[in-house]
C-alpha positions as CSV (number, residue, x, y, z in Angstrom):
1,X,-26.1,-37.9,22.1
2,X,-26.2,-40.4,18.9
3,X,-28.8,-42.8,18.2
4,X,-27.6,-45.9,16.0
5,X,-30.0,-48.9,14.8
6,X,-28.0,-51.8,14.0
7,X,-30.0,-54.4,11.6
8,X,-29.2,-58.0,12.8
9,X,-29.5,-61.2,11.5
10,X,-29.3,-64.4,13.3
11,X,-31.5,-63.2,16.5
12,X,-34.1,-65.7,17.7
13,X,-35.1,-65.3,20.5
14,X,-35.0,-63.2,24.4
15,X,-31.8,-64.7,24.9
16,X,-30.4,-63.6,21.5
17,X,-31.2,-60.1,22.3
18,X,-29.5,-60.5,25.7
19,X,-26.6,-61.9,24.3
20,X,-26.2,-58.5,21.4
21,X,-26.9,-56.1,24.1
22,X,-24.7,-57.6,26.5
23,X,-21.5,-57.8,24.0
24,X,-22.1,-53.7,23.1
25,X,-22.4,-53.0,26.8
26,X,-18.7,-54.7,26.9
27,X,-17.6,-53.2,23.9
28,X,-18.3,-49.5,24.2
29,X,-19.6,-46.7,26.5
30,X,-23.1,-46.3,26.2
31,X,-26.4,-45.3,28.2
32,X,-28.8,-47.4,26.6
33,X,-28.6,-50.5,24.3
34,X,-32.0,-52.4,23.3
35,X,-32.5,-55.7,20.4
36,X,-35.8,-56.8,19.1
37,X,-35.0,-60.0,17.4
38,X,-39.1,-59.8,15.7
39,X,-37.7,-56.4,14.3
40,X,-34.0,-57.8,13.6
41,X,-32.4,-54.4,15.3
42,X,-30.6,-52.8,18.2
43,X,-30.8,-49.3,19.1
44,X,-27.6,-47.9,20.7
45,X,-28.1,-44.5,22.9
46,X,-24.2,-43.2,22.9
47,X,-22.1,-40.0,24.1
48,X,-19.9,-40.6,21.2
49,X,-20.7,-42.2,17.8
50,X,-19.3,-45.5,17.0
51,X,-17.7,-47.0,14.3
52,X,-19.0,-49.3,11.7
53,X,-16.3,-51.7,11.7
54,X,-16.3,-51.8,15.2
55,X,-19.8,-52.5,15.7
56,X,-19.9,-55.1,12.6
57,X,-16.8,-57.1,14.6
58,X,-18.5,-57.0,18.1
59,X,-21.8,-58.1,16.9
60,X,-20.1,-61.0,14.4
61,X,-18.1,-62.2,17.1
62,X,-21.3,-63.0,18.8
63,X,-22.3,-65.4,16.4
64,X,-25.0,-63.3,15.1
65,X,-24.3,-61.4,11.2
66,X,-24.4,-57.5,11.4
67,X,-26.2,-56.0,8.2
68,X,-25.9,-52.3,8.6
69,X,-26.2,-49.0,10.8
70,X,-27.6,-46.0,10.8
71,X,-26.4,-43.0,12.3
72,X,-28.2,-40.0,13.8
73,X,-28.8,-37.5,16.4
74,X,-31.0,-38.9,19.4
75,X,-34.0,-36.9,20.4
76,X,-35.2,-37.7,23.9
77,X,-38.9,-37.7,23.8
78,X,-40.7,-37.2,27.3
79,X,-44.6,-36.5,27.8
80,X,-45.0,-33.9,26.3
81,X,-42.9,-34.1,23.2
């Protein structure tokens, strides 16, 4: 699994964060999507990673201006760990 924070700019609000999550859901496969417009970021959980380009288009397309994205492994953290 890959973990990829996409910084954001342009998010105001609940509905803003609704509106990113929604247009990554559409866009590519992935099990978990999650904004924060106070932080400016998403946080993609993904089988597969996903392209730069790609993401910046999706996320510019909805209005709001993609900054950057970084990539990494995604450790799933339970009680204990």
């Amino acid at each position: 699994m890959k973990r990829i924070v996409v910084r954001v700019d342009g998010m105001m609000c609940g509905m803003c964060e609704s509106h990113i999550n929604d247009a990554i859901r559409r866009a590519f496969k992935v099990k978990k999507v999650s904004s924060s417009h106070s932080k400016g970021r998403a946080e993609i959980v993904t089988p597969e990673d996903i392209d730069d380009a790609e993401l910046k288009r999706v996320i510019n397309d909805t209005g709001y201006d993609f900054v950057s994205a970084e990539h990494g492994e995604y450790v799933k953290r339970g009680l204990f760990g």
